[in-house]
C-alpha positions, 0 to 999 in steps of 0.5 A: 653811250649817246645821248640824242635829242628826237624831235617829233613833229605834228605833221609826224604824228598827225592823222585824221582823229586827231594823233596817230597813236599807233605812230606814238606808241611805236616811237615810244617803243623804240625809244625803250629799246635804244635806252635798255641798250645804254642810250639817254634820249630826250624827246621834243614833241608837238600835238599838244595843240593839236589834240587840244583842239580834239577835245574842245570839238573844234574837229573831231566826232562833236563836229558834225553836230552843225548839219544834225541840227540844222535838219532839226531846226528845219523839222521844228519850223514845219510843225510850227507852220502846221500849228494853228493856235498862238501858243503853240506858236510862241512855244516853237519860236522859244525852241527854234531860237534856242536850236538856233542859237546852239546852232550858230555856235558850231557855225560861227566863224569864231568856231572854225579851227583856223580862227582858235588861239592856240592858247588854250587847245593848248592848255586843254591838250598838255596834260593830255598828251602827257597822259598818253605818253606817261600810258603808253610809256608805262606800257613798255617800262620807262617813265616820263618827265614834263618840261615846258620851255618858254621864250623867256626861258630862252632869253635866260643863260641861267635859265638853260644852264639849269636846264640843261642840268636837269636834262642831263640828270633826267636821262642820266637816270633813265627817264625820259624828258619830254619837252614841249614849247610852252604855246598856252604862255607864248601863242603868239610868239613864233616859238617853234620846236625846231629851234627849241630841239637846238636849244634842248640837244645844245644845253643837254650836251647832245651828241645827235638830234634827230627831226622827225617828220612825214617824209623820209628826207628832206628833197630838192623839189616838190615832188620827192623824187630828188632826195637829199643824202648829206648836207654841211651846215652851208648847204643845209642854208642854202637848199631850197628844199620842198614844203612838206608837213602841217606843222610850223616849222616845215623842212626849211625850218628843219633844215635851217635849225639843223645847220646851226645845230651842226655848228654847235658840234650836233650831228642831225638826221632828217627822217620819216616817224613811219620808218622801222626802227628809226630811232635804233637806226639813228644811232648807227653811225653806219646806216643810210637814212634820210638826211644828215647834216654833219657837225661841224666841229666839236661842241661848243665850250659851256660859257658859249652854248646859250648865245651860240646855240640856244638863243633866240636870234633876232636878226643878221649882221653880214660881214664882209671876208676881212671881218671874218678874218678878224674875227676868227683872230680873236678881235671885235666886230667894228662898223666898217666890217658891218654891210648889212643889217637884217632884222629889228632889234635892240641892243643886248639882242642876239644877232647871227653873223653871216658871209655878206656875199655868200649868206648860207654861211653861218660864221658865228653869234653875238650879242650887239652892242647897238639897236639895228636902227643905228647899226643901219645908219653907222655900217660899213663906216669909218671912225672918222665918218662915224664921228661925223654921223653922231656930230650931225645927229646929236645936233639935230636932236639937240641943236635947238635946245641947247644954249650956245654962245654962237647961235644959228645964223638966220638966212635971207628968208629970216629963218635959221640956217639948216643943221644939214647944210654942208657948207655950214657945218664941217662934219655935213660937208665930210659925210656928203662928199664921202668917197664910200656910198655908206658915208653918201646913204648915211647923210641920206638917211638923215636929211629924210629923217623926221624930227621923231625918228631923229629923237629916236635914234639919238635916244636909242644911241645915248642908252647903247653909248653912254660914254661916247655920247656924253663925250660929244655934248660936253665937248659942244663941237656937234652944234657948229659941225665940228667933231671933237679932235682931242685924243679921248674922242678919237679914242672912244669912237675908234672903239665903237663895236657892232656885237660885244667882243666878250660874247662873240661865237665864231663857229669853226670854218 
């Protein structure tokens, strides 16, 4: 028995009415057959939007209605010239400015279909496009269940581990779940259904996830003709495969979700809705079709599968090969390791960890225990220069309004000396002269620093680090330079981390 994911794409199953229900209906088809063999199959379907936008006339017959009235205003405005008495005329004017007003509404631009939120095509085309598949489903004796998944769903371990129950129960049973981002709760929030068949085929314990599109395969250029047979979760990453389909995600994002499914212990195959038999065939282990990343270990232990293969990622952390050797150790990711931060995020987000010299590499996922602002500013740092970074920002933050018995000297001009200058402040002095070039972008950083994105940062580093900020202000040494040298100082600081250690992923490599 296998139990496989299918995701469904809208460019799959799109066509010029709106859906291909002779695509539809096949799959289901299929789908029925591979269960009656034993199989449990969940599937993750687009088009809801797109048949939403059907039903409200934004395409479809309704919208060739524009030029049927426009022929009818034109006709109606040469009876009125025609007419000679006033009444007549004031009658006509009503009804050409009514016709016209009907007119503008198929040819405003607020109408064309580029321009409509997908909100609410799609909360019209839902409970439609479940309609259709509960009939088409009836037809050939399976029935059907309806989930809906959020982002907020996604950001939840308890929200998928439950989930994840459900699916299993439902397929157990022989139905078949049919899953669907939620875009009338979350059109704006990027929320793709290739990332969402990860997280499905990674919560449901999947064996398999097959991505169904418009093409065959996936291939290396635009024209089709390199086809690409069998990636490992790197080259996935790293191909460059060409554009196709006119849904949101595209092959990159196929390939990209495939990847990191394969990481988690999911086999995926890349494949064409039009193909005979493409559900059957996918489930043989020995049949030559599309594109097929291969799992790169086995599947990930329950505890690990919600930051490991469900939620969302909000940015990278490329790390350096002696990080990685840590890691796969058992130890914690320290600043030092840190060369890169991609992404806006805040502390408790969800960050990928990536091979700094070679990014395809997907070495794991973490929860980091610092926004990426501050992870920016402390990368590839020692302790000692970590130490100096906080000394120097606490004091800019901070130096003008505490009391202290030695306050800031005035220079010649009469004012008070800069809580940059390093040949005031020790801490200044360490950060600039340092040998690496992060200590030197580091005090670069905050020399350029406006007094609101300073307040920023030592705001957003007091909430992250509690426990060593307060360490500093009670030791006062940050406000003449001096980073605090007793051994619970040294200690804390040695301890700052980039991503929790008790949430660490490290896929197999």
């Amino acid at each position: 028995m296998t139990r496989q994911v299918i995701k469904l794409g809208s460019s799959s199953i799109a066509s010029r009415d709106g859906l291909a229900l002779d695509v539809i209906a096949g799959l289901v088809s299929q789908i029925a057959a591979v269960q009656r063999a034993g199989h449990e199959i969940i599937l993750v379907t687009s088009g809801a939007a797109r048949l939403g936008q059907r039903l409200l006339a934004f395409e479809g017959p309704t919208a060739g209605a524009a030029p049927a009235l426009r022929s009818l205003v034109t006709s109606v405005r040469s009876s009125v010239q025609a007419s000679a008495t006033s009444t007549a005329d004031d009658e006509y004017d009503r009804l050409v400015e009514s016709l016209l007003s009907v007119l503008r509404r198929f040819e405003s631009p607020e109408a064309a279909p580029e321009a409509v939120d997908t909100a609410l095509p799609s909360a019209v085309g839902q409970p439609a496009l479940m309609a259709l598949y509960r009939q088409l489903a009836a037809a050939v004796g399976v029935e059907v269940c309806q989930i809906l998944v959020s982002r907020s769903d996604l950001a939840s371990a308890r929200a998928m581990g439950d989930l994840g129950q459900l699916l299993r129960a439902a397929a157990g049973r022989g139905l078949l779940p049919i899953v669907n981002g939620n875009d009338a709760t979350d059109p704006l929030s990027a929320l793709d259904n290739d990332q969402v068949a990860v997280a499905i085929a990674v919560a449901a314990e999947a064996s398999r996830l097959l991505f169904l599109t418009d093409v065959r395969a996936a291939y290396r250029d635009a024209s089709l003709s390199e086809r690409i047979d069998r990636l490992t979760p790197a080259q996935a990453r790293a191909v460059r495969a060409a554009a196709s389909g006119s849904g949101r995600g595209g092959m990159g994002s196929k390939l990209s979700a495939a990847a990191r499914a394969a990481c988690c212990g999911v086999e995926c195959i890349i494949g064409s809705a039009r193909e005979p038999d493409v559900v059957g065939r996918s489930l043989n282990p020995r049949a030559r079709m599309g594109t097929v990343v291969k799992a790169a270990g086995p599947q990930l232990e329950p505890g690990r599968r919600w930051i490991g293969g469900i939620a969302y990622s909000a940015g990278s952390i490329h790390v350096n090969r002696d990080a990685e050797q840590s890691l796969r150790t058992g130890s914690t990711l320290f600043l030092s390791g840190v060369k890169r931060v991609d992404g806006d995020f805040a502390a408790g987000s969800v960050v990928e960890l990536l091979d700094v010299r070679h990014p395809e590499r997907l070495l794991g996922r973490g929860s980091v225990a610092l926004p990426s602002a501050i992870l920016r500013l402390l990368r590839a740092l020692s302790p000692q220069e970590v130490a100096c970074v906080i000394s120097i920002l606490l004091r800019l933050r901070y130096g003008s309004t505490v009391t202290t018995a030695e306050p800031n000297e005035p220079d010649d001009a009469g004012g008070p000396k800069s809580l940059l200058d390093p040949d005031v402040y020790k801490d200044c002095r360490e950060l600039a002269a340092g040998t690496s070039r992060a200590s030197q972008e580091a005090y670069a950083q905050l020399a350029a620093a406006s007094p609101d994105r300073i307040a920023e940062l030592a705001d957003s580093l007091l909430l992250a680090q509690p426990q060593l900020c307060t360490t500093f202000l009670l030791d006062k040494g940050f406000l003449h330079g001096q980073v605090p040298a007793d051994a619970t100082a040294r200690r804390v600081v040695r301890a700052i981390h980039a991503v929790h250690r008790e949430s660490l992923v490290v896929y197999a490599g």
